[in-house]
N, C-alpha and C positions, 0 to 999 in steps of 0.2 A: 948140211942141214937143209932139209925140204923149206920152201916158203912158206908153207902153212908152221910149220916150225920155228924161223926164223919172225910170225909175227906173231906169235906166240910169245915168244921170248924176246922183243921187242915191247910187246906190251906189259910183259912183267919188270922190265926194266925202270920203263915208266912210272910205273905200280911203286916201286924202291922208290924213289926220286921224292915221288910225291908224300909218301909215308916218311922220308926222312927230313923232309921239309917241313913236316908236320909234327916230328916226333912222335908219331904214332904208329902202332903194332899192327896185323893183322891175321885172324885165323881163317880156317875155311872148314865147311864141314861138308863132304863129299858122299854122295850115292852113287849113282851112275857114272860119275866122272873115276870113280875107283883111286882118289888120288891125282888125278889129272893136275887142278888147279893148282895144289903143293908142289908137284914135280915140275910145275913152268916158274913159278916163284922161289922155289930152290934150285935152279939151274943158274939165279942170278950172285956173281960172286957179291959177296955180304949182306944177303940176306937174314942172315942173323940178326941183324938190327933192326929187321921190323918183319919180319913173320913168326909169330908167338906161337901156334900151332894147327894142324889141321887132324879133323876128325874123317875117318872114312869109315862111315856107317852103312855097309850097304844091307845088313838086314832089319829091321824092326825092331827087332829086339833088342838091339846095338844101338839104335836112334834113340829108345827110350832110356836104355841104361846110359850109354853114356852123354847124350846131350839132352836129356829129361820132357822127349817129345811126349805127350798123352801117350799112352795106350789106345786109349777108346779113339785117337783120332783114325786111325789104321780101319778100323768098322766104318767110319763114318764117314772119310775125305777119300781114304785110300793115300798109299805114299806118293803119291805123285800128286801133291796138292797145291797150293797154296798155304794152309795151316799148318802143314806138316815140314814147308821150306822157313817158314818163318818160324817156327818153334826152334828149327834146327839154327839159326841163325842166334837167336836168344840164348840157346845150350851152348853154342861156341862161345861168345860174348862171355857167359857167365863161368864158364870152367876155364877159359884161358885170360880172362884180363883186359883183352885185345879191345882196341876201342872198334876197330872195324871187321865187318864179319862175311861169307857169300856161301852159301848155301845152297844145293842141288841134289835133284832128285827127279829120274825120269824115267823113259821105256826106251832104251837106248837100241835093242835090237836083238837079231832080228826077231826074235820073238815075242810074247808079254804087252804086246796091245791089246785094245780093245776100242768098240765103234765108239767111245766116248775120250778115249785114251791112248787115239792109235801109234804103233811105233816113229819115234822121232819129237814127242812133247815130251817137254822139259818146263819144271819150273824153278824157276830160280828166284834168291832171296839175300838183299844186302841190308846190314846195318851200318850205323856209325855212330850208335850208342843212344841217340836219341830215336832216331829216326828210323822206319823200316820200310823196306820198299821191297817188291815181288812182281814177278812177270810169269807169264805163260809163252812159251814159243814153242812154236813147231819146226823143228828141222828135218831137211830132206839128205837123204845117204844111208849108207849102211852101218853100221854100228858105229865100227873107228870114225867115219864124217861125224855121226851123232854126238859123239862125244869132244872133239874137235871140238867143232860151233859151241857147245855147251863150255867149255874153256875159255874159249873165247869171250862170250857173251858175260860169262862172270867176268872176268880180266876188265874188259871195256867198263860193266857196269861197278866194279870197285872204283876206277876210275873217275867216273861221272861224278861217285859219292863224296867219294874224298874233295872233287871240286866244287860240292853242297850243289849239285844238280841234280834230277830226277833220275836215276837209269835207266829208265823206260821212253825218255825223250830223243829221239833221232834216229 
């Protein structure tokens, strides 16, 4: 197992520890990561006990159907938003139960940027039932990096959340 792998799965370990401390659940609803964040959080033996389920929405149409993003936000934000990570966050939340949520969507590579949008932003978006919080990051690499980091950065910021911290602070 690569190091980037290894703290990966390191941090999802973490991730269990803290959710069963908590006795609380958690989903994810994935774009760009294609599954990323599920596949690091079910690598952890018993995870059954606290990952409730993940959603891999990578078209529009699948964001709106299954975790009940606007329509019209797709015209208006575009998927790589802000409104469109947090809507995706509230759709996990409310079809799985799950008190805590992470949520992604970006232009992972190599193609599909733009000068407003360039390849490697990502935004990302955590609940924990009360509270929402979202970031914008830019990450630099080629696709598999881009989505890496973006694993990452969710993992860490479920973290933060779950210790009622900001996930945008540090």
């Amino acid at each position: 197992m690569s190091a980037n792998e290894q703290r990966l799965t390191s941090l999802a370990s973490e991730l269990g520890r803290q959710l069963l401390a908590t006795q609380a659940q958690v989903s994810t609803a994935e774009s760009c990561t294609g599954g990323g964040i599920a596949e690091a959080i079910t690598r952890i033996p018993g995870s059954s006990g606290w990952f409730e389920a993940g959603y891999i929405t990578y078209s529009n149409a699948q964001k709106t159907k299954q975790l009940n993003v606007p329509d019209a936000l797709f015209a208006t934000v575009g998927a790589v938003s802000r409104e469109v990570v947090e809507a995706m966050v509230r759709g996990a939340q409310a079809h799985s139960g799950a008190r805590f949520a992470v949520a992604v969507s970006g232009v992972a590579g190599p193609d599909g940027g733009s000068a407003d949008k360039p390849v490697g932003t990502v935004w990302l978006a955590w609940g924990d039932g009360e509270q929402l919080f979202s970031a914008r990051r830019q990450f630099a690499g080629d696709r598999s990096e881009v989505r890496r980091q973006t694993v990452e950065a969710a993992l860490q910021g479920l973290l933060r959340v779950i210790a009622q911290e900001n996930p945008n602070a540090g």
